[in-house]
C-alpha positions in Angstrom: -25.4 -61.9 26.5 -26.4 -58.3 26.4 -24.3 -55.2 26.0 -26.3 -52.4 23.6 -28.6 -54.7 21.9 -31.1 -56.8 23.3 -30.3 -59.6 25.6 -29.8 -63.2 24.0 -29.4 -66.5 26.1 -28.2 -69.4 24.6 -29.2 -72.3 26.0 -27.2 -75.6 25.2 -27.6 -79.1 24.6 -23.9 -80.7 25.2 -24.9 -83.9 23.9 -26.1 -83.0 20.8 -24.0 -79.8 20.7 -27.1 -77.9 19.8 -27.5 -74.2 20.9 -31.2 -72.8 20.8 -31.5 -68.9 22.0 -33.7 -67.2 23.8 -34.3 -62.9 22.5 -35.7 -60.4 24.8 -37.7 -58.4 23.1 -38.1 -55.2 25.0 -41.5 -55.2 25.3 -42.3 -58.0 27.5 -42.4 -60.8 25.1 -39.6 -63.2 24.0 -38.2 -64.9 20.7 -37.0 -68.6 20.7 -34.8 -69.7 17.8 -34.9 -73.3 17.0 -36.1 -74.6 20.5 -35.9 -78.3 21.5 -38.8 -80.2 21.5 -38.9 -80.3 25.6 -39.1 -75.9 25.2 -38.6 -76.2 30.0 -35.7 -74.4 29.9 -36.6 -71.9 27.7 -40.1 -70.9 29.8 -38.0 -71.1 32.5 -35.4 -68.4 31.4 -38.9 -66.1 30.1 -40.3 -66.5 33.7 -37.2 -65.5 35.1 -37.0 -62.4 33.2 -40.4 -62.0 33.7 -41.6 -62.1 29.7 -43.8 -64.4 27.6 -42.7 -66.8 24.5 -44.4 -64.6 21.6 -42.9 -66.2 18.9 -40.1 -69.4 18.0 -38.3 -69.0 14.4 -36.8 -72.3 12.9 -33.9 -71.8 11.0 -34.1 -75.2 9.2 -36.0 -78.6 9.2 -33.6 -80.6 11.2 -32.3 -83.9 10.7 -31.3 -84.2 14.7 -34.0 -83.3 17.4 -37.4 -82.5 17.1 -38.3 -79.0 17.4 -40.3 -77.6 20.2 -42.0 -74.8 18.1 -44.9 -76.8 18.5 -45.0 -77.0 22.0 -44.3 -73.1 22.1 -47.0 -72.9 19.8 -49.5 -74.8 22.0 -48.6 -71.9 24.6 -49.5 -69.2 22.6 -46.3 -68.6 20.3 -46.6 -67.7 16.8 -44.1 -69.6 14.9 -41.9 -68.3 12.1 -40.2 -70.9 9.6 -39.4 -71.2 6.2 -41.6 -71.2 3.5 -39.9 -73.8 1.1 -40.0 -76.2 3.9 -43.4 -77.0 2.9 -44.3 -77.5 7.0 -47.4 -79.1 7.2 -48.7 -77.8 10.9 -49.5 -74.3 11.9 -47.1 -71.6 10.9 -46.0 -68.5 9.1 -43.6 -69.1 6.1 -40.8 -66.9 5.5 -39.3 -66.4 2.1 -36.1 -64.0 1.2 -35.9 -61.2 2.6 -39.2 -61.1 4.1 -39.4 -59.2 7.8 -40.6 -59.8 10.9 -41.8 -56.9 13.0 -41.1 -57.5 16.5 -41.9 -54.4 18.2 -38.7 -52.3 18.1 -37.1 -54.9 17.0 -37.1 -56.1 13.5 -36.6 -60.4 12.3 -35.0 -60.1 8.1 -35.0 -63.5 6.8 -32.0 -64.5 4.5 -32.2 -67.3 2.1 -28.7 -69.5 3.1 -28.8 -72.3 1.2 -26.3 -75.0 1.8 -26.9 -77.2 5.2 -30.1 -77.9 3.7 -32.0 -76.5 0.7 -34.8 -74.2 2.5 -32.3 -72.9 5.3 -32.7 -69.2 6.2 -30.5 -67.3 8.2 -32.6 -64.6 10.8 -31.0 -60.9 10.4 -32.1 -59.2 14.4 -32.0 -55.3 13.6 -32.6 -52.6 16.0 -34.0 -50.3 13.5 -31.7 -50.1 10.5 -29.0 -51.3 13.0 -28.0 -55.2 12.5 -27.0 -56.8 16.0 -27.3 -60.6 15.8 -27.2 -62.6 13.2 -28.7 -66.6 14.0 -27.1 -68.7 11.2 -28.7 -72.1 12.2 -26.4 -74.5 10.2 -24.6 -71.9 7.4 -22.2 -70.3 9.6 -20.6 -71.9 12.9 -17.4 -71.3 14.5 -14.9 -72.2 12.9 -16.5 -74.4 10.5 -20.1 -75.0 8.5 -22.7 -78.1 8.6 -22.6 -80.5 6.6 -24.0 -80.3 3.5 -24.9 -85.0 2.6 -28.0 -85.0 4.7 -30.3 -84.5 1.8 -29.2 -87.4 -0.6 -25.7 -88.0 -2.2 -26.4 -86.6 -5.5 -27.3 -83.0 -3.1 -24.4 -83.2 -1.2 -21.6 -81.2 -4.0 -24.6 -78.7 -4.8 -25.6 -78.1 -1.4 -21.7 -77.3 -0.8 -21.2 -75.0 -3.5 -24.8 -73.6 -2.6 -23.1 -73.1 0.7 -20.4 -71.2 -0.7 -22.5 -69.0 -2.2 -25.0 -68.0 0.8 -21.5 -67.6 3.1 -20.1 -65.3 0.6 -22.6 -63.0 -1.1 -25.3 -63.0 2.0 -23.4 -63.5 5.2 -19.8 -62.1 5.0 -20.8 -58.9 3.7 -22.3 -58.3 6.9 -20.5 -56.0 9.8 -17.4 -57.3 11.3 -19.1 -56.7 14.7 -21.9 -58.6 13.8 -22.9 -61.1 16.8 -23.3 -64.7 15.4 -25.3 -67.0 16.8 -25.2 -71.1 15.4 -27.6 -73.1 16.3 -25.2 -76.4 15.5 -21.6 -76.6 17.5 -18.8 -78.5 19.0 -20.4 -81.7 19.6 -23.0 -81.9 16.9 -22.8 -84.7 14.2 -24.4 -82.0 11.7 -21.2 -79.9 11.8 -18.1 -80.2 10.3 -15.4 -80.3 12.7 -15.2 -77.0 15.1 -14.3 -76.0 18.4 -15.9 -75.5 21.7 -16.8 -71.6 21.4 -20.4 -71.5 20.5 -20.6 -67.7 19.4 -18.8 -66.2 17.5 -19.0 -62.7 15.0 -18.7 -62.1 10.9 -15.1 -60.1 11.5 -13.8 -63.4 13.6 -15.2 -66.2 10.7 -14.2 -64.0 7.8 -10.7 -63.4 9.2 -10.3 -67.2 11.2 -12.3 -69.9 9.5 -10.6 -72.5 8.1 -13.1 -73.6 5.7 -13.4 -69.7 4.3 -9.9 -69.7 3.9 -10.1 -71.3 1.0 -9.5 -69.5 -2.0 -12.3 -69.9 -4.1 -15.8 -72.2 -4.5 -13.5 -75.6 -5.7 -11.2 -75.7 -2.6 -13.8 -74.9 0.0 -16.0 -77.8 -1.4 -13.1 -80.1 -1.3 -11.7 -78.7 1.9 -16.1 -79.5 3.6 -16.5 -82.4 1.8 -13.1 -84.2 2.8 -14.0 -83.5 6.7 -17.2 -84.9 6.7 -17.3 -88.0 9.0 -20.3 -90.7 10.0 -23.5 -89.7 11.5 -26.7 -91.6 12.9 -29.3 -93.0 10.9 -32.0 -91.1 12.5 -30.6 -88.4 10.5 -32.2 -88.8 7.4 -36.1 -89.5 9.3 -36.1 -86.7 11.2 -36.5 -83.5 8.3 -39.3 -85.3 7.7 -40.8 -85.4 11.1 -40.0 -82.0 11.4 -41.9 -81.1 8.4 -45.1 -83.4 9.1 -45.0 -82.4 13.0 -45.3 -84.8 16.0 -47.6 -84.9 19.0 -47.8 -81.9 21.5 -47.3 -83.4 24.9 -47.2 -80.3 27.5 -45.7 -82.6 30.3 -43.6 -85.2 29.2 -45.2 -88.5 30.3 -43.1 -90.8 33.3 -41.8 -94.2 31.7 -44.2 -97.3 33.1 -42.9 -99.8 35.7 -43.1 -103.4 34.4 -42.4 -106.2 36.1 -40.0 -109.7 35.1 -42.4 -111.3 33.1 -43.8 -108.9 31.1 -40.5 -107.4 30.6 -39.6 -111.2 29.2 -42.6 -110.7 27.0 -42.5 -107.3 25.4 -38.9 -108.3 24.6 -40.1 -111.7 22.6 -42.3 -109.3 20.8 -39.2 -108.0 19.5 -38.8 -105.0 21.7 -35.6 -103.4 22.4 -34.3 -103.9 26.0 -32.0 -101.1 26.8 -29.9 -100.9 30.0 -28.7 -97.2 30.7 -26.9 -97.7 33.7 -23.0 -97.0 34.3 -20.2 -98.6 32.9 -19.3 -100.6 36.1 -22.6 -101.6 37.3 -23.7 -103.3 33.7 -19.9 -104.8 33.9 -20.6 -106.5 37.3 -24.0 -108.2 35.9 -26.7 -107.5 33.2 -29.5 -109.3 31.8 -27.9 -111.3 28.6 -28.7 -109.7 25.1 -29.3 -105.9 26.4 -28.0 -102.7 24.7 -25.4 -101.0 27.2 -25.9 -97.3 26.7 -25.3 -95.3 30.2 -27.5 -92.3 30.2 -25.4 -89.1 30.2 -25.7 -86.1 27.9 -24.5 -88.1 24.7 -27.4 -90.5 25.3 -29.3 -89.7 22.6 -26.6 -89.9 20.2 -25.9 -93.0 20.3 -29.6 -94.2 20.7 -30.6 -93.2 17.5 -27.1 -94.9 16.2 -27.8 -98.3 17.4 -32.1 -98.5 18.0 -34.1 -98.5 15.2 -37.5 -95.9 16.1 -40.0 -98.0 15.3 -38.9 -100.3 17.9 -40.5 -100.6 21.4 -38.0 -99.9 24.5 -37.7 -101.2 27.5 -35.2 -99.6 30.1 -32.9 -100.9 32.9 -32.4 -98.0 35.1 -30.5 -97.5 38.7 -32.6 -96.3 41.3 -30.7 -92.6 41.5 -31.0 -92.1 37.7 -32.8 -89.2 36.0 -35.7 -90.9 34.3 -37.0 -87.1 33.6 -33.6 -86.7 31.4 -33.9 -90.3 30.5 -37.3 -90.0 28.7 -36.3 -86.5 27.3 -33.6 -87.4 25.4 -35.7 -90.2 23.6 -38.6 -87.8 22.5 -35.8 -85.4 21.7 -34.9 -87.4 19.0 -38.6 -88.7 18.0 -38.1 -92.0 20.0 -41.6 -92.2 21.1 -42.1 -95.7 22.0 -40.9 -96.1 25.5 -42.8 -99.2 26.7 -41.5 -98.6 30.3 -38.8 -99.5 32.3 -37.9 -102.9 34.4 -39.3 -102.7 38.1 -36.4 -103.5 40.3 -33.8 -103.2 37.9 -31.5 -105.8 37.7 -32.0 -107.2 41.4 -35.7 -108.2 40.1 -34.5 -110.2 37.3 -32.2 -112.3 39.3 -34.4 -112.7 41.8 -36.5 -114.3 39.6 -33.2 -117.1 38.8 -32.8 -115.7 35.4 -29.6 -115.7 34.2 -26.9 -112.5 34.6 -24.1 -111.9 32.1 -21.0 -110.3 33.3 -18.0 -108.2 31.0 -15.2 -107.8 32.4 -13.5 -104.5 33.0 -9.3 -104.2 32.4 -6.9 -101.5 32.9 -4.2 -100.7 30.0 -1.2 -103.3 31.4 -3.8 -106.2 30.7 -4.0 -104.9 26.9 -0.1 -107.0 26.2 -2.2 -110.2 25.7 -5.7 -109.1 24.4 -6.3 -107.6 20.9 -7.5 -104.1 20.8 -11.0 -103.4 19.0 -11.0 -99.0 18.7 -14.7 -98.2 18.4 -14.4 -94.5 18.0 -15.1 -92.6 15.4 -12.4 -92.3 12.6 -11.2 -88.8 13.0 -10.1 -89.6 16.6 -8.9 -93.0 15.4 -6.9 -91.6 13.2 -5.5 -88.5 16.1 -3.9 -91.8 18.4 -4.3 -94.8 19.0 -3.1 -98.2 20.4 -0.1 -99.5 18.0 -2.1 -102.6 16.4 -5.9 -101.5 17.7 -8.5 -102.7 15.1 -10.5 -100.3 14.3 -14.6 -100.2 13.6 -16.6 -97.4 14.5 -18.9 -98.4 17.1 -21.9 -97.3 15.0 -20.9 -100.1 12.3 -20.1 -102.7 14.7 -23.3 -104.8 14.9 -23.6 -104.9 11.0 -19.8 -105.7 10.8 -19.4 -108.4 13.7 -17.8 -111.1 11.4 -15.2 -108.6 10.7 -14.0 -108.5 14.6 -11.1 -111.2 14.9 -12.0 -114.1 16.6 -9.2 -113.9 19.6 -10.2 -112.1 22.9 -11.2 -108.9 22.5 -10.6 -105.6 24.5 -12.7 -102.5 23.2 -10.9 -99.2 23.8 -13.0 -95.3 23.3 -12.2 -92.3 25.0 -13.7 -93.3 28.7 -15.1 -96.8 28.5 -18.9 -95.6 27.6 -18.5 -96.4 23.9 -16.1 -99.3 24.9 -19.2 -100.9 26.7 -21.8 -100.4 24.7 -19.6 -102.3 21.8 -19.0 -104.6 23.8 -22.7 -105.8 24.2 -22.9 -105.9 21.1 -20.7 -108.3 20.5 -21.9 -110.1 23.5 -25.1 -110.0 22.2 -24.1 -111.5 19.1 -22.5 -114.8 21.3 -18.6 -113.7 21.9 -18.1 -114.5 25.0 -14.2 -113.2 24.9 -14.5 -109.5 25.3 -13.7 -107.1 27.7 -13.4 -103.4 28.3 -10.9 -101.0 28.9 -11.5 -98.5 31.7 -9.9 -95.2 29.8 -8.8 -94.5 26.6 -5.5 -94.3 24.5 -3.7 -91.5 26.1 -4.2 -93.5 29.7 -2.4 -96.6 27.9 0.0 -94.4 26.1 0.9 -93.1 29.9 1.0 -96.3 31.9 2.6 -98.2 28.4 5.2 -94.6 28.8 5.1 -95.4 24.6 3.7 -93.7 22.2 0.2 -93.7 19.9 0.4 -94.6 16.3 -1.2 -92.4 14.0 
């Protein structure tokens, strides 16, 4: 993005519907706002436009991904972040109002209380002249973030807080005002919103279904009644943020272990996760590992279901991205990955260890089979198969008993979800379950009936 002010790239991570941004300065040097911990796409962008990293602003400590200011840092970066955050590794703490000079550019920070206590919103002026506005968590489009990451007894304060910084500090702003969120469509620490990820004051003052509300009351009720489920990570990683983690420079390249030690390491208790497709775990897996295929919402659902104090060992395909593999986990502080099996799957049953196999089934098969829904419960609730159980497949391994003891078919959106459920349950000794290749609407079309709601 460009036009009269200064030139902003966004650059976005789908899976955690995250967007970080990238300023050009002017002058040869470069702001990042609330980078990712791997900060590669971000020099990349600078080298391209031929500029240098000067300084990385976080918006707020965040409760999920590590930030990358500290790899910026270790470049050379100065990094700006808020003073009440209390951040115990090198940085300059910004309180109200306080101003960044950044050349001809000028960085005002704005106390927005709300997605979190300390959360400051980053005012970009050109001179007097506002032109972007980077909200972090306060202001997204269409919606706000959540407000019960803190603790429960925070969670109506922080809303009403909320309220309060949207009203009297952000929507006073010009309607022309550029916004940029750093939480979107996507992101468990948003309330519901759609798949724009910029947006201006003008469109949120006049569209925002949230700010429609007509006074403090009803947009508390309206937040607080939308906020669904979110991963248990959540509530480690402010602190993480706040203490800092280790400063790596290159990522490190996950270790090749072979059958037995693989055999041993999981013993020891360590976590043996297999992140290959849906149809290739189906047709055989080693008995008792975690089905998550590695695509962009990989992370997700690793910090969901994997403790992070818990070694990992990985079942990868030969033509998988172990680069975006061991990303993902340091992303989201998963730090111990122990390595990954050598051979894959072939090496384990060339040893004569046993292979489990789930089957897959398309939505005619469903007439016999009881349906187990593991998606979350907003979608649940948009369609689904007349009669589906539903648990949400970040509940399932503590709520097992409650699956009906008949044979099983687990149903999500595509079959990802679907499978990783079913492992689970696997896992846990039901040897009756299956998957569904698809979700509701693809029954709802070969069934030609209709979802219940």
């Amino acid at each position: 993005m460009g036009g009269s002010g200064p030139t902003v790239v966004a650059l976005v991570d789908e899976g955690l519907g995250n967007s970080s941004y990238l300023v050009d300065l002017g002058d040869g040097r470069a702001l990042a706002i609330d980078p990712p911990r791997d900060p590669t796409g971000h020099l990349a962008v600078a080298e391209r436009l031929g500029i240098t990293i000067s300084h990385t602003a976080e918006t707020h400590l965040h409760a999920d991904f590590v930030s990358g200011s500290r790899e910026l840092a270790a470049r050379g970066a100065t990094v700006l972040a808020p003073a009440p955050a209390k951040i115990e590794w090198p940085h300059r703490g910004l309180d109200d109002g306080d101003k960044m000079d950044l050349g001809g550019l000028r960085l005002q920070a704005i106390a927005t209380p709300g997605h979190t206590p300390e959360h400051l919103a980053y005012l970009l002026c050109d001179g007097d002249a506002p032109v972007g506005l980077f909200s972090g968590g306060s202001l997204l489009v269409g919606s706000v973030a959540r407000t019960d990451l803190i603790a429960p007894d925070q969670t109506e304060p922080l809303a009403r807080a909320l309220w309060r910084s949207i009203v009297e500090r952000l929507l006073p702003l010009p309607d022309d005002l550029a916004v940029y969120p750093t939480h979107g469509a996507g992101s468990f620490c948003s309330a519901p919103a759609d798949g724009e990820r910029t947006t201006t004051i003008g469109r949120e003052r006049a569209a925002n279904p949230l700010l429609a509300a007509p006074d403090e009351d009803a947009f508390v009720a309206r937040l607080l009644a939308g906020l669904g489920t979110y991963p248990p990570y959540f509530t480690e990683l402010r602190e993480v943020n706040r203490r800092g983690v280790s400063v790596y420079g290159t990522f490190p390249t996950l270790v090749r272990l072979d059958v037995a030690t693989t055999r041993r390491l999981t013993a020891d208790g360590a976590v043996l996760i297999d992140v290959r497709p849906v149809a290739r775990f189906a047709a055989g897996h080693i008995p008792g590992s975690l089905s998550i295929p590695l695509r962009p919402q990989f992370a997700s659902w690793l910090g969901w279901l994997v403790r992070r104090d818990r070694p990992m060992v990985f079942v990868v395909d030969d033509d998988q991205d172990r680069t975006d593999l061991v990303r993902q986990c340091l992303t989201i502080g998963y730090e111990h990955l122990a390595g990954e099996l050598a051979g894959g799957l072939d090496a384990w049953a060339s040893e004569g260890h046993l292979v489990g196999v789930i089957p897959l089934v398309h939505p005619p098969a469903l007439d016999r089979r009881r349906v187990l829904d593991v998606r979350q419960a907003a979608e649940y609730q948009a369609g689904h198969v007349p009669g589906a159980v539903h648990l949400e497949l970040g509940s399932l391994r503590s709520r097992v008993d409650a699956v009906p003891m008949v044979p099983i078919t687990l149903m999500c959106g595509h079959g990802e979800r679907a499978m990783t459920g079913a492992s689970i349950l696997a896992a846990a000794g039901r040897g009756d379950v299956s998957v569904m290749v698809g979700g509701p609407e693809d029954w709802a079309r070969v069934a030609d009936a209709p979802l219940a709601t």
